[in-house]
N, CA, C and O atoms as a GROMACS GRO file, in nm:
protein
  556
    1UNK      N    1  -0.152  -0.179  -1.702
    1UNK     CA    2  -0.104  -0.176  -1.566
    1UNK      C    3  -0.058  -0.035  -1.535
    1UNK      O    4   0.023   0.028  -1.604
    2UNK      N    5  -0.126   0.015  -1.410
    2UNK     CA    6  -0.026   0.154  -1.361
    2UNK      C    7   0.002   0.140  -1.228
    2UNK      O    8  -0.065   0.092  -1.137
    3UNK      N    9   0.137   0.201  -1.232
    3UNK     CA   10   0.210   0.177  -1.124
    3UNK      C   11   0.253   0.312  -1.055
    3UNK      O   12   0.271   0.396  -1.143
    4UNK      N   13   0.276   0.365  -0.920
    4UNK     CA   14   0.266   0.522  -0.854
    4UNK      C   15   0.368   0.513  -0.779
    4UNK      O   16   0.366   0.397  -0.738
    5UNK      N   17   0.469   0.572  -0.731
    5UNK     CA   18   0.494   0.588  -0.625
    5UNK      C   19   0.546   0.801  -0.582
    5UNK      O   20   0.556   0.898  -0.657
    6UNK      N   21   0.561   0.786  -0.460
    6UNK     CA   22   0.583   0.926  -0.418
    6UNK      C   23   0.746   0.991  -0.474
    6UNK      O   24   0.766   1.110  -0.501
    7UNK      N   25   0.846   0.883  -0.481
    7UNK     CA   26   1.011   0.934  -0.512
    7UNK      C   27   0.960   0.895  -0.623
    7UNK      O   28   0.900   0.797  -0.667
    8UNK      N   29   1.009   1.026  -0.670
    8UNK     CA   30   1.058   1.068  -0.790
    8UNK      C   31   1.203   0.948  -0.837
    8UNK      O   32   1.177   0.865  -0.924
    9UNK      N   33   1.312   0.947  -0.790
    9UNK     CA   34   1.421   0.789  -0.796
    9UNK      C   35   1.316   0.676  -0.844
    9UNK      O   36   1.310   0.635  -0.960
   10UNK      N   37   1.218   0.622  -0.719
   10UNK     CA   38   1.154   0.520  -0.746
   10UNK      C   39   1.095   0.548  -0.870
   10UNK      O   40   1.142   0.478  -0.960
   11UNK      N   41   1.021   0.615  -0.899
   11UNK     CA   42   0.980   0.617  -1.059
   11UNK      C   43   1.076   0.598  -1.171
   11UNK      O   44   1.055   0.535  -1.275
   12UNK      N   45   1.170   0.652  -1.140
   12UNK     CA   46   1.244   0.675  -1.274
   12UNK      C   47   1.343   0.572  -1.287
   12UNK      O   48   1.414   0.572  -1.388
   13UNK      N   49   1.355   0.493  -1.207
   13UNK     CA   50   1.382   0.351  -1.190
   13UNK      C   51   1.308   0.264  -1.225
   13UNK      O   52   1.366   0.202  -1.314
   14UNK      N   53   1.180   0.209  -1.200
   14UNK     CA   54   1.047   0.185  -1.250
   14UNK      C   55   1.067   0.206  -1.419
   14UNK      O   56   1.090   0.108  -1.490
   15UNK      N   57   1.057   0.326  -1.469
   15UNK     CA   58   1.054   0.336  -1.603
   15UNK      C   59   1.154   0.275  -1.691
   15UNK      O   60   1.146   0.207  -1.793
   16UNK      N   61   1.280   0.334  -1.599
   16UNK     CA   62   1.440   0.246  -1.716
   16UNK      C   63   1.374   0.086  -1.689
   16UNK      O   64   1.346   0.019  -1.788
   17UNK      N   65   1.354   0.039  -1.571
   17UNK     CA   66   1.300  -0.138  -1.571
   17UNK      C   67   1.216  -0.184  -1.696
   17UNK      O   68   1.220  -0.288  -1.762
   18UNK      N   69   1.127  -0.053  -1.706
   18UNK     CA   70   0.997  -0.130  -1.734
   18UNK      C   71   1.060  -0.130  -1.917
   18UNK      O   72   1.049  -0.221  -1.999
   19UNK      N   73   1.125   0.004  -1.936
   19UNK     CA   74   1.185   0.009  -2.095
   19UNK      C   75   1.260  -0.124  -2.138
   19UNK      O   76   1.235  -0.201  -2.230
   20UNK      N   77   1.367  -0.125  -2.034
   20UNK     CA   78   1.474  -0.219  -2.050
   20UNK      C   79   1.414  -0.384  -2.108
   20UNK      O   80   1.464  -0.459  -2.191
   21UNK      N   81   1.267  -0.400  -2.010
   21UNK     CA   82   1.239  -0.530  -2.015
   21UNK      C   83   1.089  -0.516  -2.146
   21UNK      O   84   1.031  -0.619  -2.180
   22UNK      N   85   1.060  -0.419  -2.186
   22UNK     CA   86   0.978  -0.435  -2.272
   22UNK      C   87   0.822  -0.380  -2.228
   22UNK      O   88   0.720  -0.362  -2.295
   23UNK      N   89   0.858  -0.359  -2.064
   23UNK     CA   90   0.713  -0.410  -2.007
   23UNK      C   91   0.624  -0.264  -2.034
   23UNK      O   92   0.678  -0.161  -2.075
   24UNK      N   93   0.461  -0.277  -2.000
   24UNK     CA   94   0.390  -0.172  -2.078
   24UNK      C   95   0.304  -0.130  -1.967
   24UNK      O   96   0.188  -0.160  -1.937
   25UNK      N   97   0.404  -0.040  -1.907
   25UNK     CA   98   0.330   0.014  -1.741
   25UNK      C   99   0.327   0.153  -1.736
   25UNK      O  100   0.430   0.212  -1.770
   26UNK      N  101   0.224   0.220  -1.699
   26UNK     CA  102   0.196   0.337  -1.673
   26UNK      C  103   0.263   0.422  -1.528
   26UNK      O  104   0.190   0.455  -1.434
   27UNK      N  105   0.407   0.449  -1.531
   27UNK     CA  106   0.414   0.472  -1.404
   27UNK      C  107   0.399   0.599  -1.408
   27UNK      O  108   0.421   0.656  -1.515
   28UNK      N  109   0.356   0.675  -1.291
   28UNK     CA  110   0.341   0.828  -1.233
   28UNK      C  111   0.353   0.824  -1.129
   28UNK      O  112   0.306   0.732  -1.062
   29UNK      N  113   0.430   0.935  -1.072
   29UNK     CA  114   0.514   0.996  -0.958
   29UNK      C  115   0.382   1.045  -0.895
   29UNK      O  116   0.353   1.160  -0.928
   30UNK      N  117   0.290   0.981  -0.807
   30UNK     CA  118   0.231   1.064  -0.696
   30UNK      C  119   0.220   0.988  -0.562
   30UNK      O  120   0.268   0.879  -0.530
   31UNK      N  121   0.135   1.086  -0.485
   31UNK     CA  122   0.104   1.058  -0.335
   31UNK      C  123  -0.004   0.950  -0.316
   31UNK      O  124  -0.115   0.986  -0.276
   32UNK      N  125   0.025   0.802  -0.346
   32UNK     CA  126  -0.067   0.699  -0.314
   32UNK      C  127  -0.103   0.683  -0.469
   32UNK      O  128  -0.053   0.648  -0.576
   33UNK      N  129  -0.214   0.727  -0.416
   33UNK     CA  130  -0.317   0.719  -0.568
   33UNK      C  131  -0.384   0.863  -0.633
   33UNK      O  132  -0.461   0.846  -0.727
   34UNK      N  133  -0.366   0.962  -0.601
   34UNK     CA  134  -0.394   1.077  -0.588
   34UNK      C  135  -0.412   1.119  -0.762
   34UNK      O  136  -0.315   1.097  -0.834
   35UNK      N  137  -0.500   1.162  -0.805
   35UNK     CA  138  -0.484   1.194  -0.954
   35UNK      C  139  -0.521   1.064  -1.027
   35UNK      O  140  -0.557   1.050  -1.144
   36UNK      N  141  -0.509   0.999  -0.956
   36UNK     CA  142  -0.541   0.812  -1.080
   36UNK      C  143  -0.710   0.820  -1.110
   36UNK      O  144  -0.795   0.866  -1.033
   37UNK      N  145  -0.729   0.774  -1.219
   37UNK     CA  146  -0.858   0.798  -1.279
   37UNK      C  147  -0.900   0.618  -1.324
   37UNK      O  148  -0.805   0.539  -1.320
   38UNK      N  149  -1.039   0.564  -1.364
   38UNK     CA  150  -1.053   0.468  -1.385
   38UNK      C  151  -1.039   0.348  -1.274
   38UNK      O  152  -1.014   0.336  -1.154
   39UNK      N  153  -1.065   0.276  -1.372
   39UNK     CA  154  -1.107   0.168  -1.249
   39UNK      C  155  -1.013   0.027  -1.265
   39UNK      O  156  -0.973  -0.031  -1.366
   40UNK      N  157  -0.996  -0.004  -1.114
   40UNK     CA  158  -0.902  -0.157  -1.165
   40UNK      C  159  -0.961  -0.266  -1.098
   40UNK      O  160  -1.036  -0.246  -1.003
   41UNK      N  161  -0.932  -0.393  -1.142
   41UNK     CA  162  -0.911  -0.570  -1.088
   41UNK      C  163  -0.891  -0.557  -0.976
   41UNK      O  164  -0.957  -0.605  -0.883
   42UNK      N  165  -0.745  -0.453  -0.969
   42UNK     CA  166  -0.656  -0.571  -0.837
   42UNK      C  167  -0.553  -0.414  -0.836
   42UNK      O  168  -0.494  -0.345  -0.919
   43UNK      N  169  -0.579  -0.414  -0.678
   43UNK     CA  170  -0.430  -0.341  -0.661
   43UNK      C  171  -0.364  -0.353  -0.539
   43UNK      O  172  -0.408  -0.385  -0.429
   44UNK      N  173  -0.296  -0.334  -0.561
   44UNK     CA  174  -0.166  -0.392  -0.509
   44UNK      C  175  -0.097  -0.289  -0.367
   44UNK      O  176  -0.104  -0.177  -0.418
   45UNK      N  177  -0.060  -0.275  -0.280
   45UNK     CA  178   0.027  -0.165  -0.187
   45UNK      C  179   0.087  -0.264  -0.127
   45UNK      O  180   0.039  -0.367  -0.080
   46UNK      N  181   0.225  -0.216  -0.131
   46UNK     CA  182   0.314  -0.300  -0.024
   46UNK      C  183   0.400  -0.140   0.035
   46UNK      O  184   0.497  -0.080  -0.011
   47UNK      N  185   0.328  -0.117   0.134
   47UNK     CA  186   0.330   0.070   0.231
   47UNK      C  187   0.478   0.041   0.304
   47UNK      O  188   0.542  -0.061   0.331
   48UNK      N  189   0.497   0.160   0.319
   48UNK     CA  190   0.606   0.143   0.436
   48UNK      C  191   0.529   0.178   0.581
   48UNK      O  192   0.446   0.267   0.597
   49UNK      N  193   0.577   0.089   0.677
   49UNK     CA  194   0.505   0.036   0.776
   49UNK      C  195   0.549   0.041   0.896
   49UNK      O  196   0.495   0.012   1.003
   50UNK      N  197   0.675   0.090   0.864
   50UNK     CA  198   0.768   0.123   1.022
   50UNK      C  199   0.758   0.237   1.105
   50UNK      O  200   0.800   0.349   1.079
   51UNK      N  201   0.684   0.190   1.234
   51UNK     CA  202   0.643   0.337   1.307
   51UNK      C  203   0.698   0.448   1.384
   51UNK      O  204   0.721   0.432   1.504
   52UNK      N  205   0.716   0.535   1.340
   52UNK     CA  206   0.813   0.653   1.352
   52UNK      C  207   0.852   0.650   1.492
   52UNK      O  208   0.938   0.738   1.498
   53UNK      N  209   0.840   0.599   1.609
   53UNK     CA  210   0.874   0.534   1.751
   53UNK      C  211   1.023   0.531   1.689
   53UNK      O  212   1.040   0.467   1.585
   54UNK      N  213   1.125   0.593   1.745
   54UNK     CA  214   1.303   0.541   1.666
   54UNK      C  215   1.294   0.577   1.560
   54UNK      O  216   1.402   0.634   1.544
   55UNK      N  217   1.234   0.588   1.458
   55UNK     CA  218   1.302   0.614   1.315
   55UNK      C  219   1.378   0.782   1.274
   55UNK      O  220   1.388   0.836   1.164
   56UNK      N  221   1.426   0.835   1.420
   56UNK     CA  222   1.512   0.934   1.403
   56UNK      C  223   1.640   0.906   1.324
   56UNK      O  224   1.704   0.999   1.275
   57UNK      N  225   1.673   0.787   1.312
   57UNK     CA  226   1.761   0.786   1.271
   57UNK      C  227   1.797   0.728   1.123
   57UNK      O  228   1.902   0.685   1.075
   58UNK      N  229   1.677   0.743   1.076
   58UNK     CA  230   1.661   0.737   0.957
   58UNK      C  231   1.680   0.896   0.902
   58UNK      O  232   1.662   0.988   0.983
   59UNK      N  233   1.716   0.924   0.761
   59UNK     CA  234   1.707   1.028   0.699
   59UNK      C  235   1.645   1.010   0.535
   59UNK      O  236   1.642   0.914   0.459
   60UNK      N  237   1.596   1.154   0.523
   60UNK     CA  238   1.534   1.187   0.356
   60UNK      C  239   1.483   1.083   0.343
   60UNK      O  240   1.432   1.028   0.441
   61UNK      N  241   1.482   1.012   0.192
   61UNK     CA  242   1.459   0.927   0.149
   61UNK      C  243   1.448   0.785   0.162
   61UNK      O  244   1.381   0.711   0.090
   62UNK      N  245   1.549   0.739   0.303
   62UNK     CA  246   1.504   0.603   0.361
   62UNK      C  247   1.387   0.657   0.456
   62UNK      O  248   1.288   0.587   0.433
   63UNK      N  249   1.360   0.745   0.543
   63UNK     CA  250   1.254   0.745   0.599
   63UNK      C  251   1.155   0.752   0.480
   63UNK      O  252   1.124   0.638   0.445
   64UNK      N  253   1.103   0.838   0.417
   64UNK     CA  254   1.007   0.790   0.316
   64UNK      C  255   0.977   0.674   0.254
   64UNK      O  256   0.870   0.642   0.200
   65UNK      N  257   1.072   0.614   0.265
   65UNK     CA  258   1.033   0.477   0.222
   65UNK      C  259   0.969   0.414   0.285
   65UNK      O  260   0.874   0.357   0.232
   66UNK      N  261   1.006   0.394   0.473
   66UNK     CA  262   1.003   0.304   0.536
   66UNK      C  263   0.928   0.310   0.686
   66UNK      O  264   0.899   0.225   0.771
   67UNK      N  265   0.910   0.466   0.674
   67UNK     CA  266   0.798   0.512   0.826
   67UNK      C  267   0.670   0.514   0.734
   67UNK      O  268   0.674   0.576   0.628
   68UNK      N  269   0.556   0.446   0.774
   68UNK     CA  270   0.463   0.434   0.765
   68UNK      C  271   0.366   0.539   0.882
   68UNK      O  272   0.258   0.497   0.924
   69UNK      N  273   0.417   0.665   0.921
   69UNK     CA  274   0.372   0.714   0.998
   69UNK      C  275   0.378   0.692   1.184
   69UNK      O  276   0.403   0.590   1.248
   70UNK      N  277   0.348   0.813   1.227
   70UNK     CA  278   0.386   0.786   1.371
   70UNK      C  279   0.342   0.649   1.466
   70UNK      O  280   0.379   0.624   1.581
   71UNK      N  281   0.262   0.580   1.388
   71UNK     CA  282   0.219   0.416   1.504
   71UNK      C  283   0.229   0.328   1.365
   71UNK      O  284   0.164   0.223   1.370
   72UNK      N  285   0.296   0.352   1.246
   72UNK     CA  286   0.309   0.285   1.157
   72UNK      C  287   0.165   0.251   1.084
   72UNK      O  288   0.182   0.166   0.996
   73UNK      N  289   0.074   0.280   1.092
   73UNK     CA  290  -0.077   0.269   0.992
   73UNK      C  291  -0.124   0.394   0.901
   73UNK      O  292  -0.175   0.403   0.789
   74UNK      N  293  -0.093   0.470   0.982
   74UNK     CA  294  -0.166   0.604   0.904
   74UNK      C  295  -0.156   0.597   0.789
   74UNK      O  296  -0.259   0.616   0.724
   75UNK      N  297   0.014   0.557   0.692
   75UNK     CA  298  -0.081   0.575   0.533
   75UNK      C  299  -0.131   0.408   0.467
   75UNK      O  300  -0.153   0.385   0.348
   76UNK      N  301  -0.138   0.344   0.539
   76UNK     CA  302  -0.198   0.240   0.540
   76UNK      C  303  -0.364   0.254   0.533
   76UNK      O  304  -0.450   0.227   0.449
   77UNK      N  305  -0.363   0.295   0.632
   77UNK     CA  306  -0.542   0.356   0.639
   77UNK      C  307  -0.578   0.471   0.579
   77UNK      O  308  -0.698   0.495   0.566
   78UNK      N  309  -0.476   0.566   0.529
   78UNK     CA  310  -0.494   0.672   0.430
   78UNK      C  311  -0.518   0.617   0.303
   78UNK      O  312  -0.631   0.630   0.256
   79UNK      N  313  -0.404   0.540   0.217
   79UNK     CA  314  -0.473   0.394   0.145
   79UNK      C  315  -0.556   0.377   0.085
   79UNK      O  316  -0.585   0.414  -0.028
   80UNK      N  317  -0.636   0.282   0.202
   80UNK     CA  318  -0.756   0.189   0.240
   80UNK      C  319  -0.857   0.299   0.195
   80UNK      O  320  -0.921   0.266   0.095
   81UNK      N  321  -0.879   0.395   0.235
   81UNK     CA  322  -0.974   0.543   0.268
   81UNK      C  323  -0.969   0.577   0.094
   81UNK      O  324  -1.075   0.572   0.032
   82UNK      N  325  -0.881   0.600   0.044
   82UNK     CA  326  -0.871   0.637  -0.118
   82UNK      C  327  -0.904   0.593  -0.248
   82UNK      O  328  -0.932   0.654  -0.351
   83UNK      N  329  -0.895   0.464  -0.218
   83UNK     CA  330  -0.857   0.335  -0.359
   83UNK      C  331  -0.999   0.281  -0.319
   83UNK      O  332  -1.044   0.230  -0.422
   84UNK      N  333  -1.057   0.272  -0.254
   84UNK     CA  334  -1.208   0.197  -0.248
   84UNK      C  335  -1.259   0.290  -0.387
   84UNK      O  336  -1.223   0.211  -0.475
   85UNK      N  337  -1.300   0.369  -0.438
   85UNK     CA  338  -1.328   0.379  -0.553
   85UNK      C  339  -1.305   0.412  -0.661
   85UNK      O  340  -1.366   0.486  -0.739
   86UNK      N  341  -1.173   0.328  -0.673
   86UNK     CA  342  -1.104   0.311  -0.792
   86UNK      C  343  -1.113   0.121  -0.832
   86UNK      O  344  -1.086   0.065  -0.939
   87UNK      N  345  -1.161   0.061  -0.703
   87UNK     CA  346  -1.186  -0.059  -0.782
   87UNK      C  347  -1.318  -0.073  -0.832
   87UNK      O  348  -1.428  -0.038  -0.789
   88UNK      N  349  -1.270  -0.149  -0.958
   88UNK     CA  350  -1.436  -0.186  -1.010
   88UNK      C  351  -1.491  -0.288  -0.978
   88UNK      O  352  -1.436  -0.361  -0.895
   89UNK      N  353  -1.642  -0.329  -1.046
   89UNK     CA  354  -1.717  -0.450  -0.970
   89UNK      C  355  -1.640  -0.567  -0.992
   89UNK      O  356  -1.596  -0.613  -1.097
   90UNK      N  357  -1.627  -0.634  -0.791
   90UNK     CA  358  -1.522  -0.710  -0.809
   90UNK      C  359  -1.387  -0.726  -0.743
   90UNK      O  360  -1.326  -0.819  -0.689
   91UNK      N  361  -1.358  -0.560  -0.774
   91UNK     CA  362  -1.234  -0.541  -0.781
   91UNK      C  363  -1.168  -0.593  -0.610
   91UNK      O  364  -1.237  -0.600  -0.507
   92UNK      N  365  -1.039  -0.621  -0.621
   92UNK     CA  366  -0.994  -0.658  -0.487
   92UNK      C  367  -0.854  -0.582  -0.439
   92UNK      O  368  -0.770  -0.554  -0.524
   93UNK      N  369  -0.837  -0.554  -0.322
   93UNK     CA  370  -0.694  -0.467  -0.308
   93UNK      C  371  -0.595  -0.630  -0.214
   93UNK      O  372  -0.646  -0.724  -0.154
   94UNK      N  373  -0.463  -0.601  -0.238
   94UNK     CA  374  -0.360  -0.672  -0.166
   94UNK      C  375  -0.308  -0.592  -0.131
   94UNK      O  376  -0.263  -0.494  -0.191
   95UNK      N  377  -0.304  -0.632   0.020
   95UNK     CA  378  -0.223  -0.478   0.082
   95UNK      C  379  -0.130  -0.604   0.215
   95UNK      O  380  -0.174  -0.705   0.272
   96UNK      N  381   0.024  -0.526   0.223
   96UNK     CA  382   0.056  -0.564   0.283
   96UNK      C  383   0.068  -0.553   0.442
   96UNK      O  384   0.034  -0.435   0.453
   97UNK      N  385   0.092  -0.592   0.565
   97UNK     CA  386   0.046  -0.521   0.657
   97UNK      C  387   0.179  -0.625   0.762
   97UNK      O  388   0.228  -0.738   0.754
   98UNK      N  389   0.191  -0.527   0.839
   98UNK     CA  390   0.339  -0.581   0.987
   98UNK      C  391   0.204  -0.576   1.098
   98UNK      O  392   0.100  -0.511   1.108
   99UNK      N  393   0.280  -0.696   1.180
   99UNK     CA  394   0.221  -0.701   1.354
   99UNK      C  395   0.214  -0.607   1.392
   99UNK      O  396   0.105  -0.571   1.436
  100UNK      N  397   0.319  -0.522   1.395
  100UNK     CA  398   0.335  -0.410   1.457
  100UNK      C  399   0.223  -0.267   1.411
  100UNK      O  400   0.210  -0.165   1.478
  101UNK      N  401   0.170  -0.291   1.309
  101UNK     CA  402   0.040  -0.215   1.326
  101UNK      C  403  -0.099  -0.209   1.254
  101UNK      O  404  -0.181  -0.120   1.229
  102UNK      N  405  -0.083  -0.406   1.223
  102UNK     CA  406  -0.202  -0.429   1.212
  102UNK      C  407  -0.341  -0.379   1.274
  102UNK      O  408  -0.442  -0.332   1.221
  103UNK      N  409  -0.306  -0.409   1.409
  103UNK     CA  410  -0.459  -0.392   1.447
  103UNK      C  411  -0.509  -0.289   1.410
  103UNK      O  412  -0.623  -0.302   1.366
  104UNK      N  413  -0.448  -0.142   1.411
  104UNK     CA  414  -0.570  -0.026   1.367
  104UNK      C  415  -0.551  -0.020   1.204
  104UNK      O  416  -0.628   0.055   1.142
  105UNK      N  417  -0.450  -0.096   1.130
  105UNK     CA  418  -0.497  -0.131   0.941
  105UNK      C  419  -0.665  -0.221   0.952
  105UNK      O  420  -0.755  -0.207   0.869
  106UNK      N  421  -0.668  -0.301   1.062
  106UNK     CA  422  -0.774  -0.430   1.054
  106UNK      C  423  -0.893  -0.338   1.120
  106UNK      O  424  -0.998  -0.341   1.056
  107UNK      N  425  -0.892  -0.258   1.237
  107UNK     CA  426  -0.969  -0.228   1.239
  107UNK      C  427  -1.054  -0.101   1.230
  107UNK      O  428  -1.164  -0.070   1.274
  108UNK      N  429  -0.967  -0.044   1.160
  108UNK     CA  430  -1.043   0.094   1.014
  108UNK      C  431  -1.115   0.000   0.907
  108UNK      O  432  -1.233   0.031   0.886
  109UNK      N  433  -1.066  -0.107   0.836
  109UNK     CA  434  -1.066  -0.139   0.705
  109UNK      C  435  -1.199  -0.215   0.762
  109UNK      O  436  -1.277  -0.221   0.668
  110UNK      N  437  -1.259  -0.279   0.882
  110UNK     CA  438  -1.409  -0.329   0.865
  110UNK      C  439  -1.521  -0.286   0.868
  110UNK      O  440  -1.620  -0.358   0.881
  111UNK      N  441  -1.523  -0.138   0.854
  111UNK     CA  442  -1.599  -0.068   0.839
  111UNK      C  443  -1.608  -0.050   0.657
  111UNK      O  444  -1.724  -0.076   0.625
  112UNK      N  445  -1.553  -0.028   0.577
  112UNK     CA  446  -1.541  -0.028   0.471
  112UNK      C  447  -1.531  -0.175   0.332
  112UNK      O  448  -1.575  -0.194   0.218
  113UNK      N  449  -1.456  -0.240   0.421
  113UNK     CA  450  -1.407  -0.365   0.340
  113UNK      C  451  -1.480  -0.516   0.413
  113UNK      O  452  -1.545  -0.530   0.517
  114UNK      N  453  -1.445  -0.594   0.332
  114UNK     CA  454  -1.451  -0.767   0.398
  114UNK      C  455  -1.332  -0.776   0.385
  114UNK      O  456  -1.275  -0.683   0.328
  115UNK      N  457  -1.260  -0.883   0.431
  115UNK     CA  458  -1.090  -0.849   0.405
  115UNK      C  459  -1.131  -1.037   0.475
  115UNK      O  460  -1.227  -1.085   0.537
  116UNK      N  461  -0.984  -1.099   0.417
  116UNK     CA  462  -0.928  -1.239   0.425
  116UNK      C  463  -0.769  -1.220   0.436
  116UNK      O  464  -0.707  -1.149   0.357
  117UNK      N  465  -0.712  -1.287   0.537
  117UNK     CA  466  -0.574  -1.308   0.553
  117UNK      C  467  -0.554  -1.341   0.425
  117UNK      O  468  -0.655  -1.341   0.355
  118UNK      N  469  -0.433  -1.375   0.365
  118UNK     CA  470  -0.386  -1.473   0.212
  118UNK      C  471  -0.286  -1.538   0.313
  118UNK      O  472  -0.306  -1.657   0.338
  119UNK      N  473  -0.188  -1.480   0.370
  119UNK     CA  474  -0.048  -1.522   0.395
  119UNK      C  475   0.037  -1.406   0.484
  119UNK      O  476   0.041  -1.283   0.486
  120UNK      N  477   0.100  -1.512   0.554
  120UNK     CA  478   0.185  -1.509   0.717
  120UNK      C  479   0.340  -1.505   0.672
  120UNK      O  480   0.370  -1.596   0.594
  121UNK      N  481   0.428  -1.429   0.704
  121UNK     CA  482   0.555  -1.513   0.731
  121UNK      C  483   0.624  -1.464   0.891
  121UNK      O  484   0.600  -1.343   0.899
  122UNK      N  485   0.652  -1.482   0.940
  122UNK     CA  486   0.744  -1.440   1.106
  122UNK      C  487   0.868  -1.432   1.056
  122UNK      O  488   0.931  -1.515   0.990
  123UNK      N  489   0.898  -1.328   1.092
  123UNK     CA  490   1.014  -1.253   1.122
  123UNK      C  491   1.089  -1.282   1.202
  123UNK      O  492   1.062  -1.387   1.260
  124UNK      N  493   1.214  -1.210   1.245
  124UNK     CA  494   1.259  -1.206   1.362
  124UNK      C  495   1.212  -1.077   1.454
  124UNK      O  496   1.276  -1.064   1.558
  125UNK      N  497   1.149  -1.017   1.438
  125UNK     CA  498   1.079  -0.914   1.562
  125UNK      C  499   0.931  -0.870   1.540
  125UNK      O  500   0.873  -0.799   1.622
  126UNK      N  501   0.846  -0.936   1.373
  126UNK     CA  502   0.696  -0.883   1.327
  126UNK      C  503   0.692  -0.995   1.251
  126UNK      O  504   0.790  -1.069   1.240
  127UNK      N  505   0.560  -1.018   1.184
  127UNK     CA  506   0.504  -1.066   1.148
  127UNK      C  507   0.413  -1.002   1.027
  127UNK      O  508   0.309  -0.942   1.052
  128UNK      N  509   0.471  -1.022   0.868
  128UNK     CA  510   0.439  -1.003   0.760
  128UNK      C  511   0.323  -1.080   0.724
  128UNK      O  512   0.326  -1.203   0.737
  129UNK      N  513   0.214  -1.018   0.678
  129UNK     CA  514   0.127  -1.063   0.664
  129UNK      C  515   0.073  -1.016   0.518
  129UNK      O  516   0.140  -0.922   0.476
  130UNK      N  517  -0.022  -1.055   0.439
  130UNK     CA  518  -0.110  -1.021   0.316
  130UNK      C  519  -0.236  -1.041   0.329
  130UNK      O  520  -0.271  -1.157   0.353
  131UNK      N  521  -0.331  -0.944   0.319
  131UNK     CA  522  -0.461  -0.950   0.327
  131UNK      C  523  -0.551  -0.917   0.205
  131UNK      O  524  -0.530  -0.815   0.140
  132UNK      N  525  -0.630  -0.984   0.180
  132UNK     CA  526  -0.743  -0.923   0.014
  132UNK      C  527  -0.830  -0.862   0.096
  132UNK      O  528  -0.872  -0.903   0.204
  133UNK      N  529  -0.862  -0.734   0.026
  133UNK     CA  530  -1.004  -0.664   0.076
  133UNK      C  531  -1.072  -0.629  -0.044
  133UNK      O  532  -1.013  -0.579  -0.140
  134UNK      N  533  -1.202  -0.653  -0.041
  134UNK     CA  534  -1.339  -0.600  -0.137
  134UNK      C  535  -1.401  -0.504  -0.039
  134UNK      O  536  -1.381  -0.495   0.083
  135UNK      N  537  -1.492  -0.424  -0.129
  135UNK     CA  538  -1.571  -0.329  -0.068
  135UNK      C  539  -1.718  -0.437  -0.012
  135UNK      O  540  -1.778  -0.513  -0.088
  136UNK      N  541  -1.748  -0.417   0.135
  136UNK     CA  542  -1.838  -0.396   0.205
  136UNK      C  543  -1.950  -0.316   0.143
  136UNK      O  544  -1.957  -0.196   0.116
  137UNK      N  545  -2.059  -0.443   0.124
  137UNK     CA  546  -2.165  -0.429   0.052
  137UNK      C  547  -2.223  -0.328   0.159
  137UNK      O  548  -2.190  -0.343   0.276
  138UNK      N  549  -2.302  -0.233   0.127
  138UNK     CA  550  -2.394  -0.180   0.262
  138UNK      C  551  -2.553  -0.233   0.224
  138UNK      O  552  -2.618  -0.230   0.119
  139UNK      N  553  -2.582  -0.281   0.356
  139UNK     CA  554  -2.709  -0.330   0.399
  139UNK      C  555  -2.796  -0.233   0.453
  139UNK      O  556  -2.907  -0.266   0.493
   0.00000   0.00000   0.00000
């Protein structure tokens, strides 16, 4: 299993977890997937998704977490754009995705992917959603 994120904290948190509990995960500190080599099953993004519309008042490190860019997709679809060939035959991504800026995650990713809802939950102001995508055979 390897696991990425951009904070440097989040990693090194990640690692004391993964020591503490035994577990046997490859984490590295980068931008998405950037540098990852080989091929996987299944991967996983749960992005930050909140669109920079208001998030002035966020600072450092909670905005990194939690703006997903100025309409909330961009690294969602930055993503989507990267990891298509890092899965192998087969392989499937779970990516998480908000109401609030689904539609241009859904409609970048059908050009590239087949994609299936999994699962819904409502919020009190969006709507959390989970989607599987495979790579789009080309015809």
């Amino acid at each position: 299993m390897t696991a990425t994120d951009i904070s440097p904290v989040a990693v090194n948190n990640a690692r004391s977890n993964a020591v503490r509990n035994g577990a046997s995960i490859d984490i590295i500190q980068t931008d998405l997937a950037r540098g990852i080599s080989g091929k996987f099953d299944v991967i996983l993004f749960n992005p930050p998704y909140i669109t920079g519309e208001g998030s002035e008042v966020l600072r450092g490190r909670e905005k990194e977490q939690l703006v997903g860019g100025e309409g909330g997709h961009e690294i969602s679809i930055r993503f989507l754009g990267e990891v298509k060939d890092l899965l192998c035959d087969g392989g499937r991504i779970l990516l998480l995705t908000s109401s609030q800026s689904e539609g241009e995650i859904l409609e970048y990713a059908r050009f590239l992917y087949e994609m299936k809802l999994l699962a819904s939950m409502k919020l009190f102001f969006e709507t959390l959603s989970v989607h599987r995508f495979w790579p789009r055979i080309a015809e």
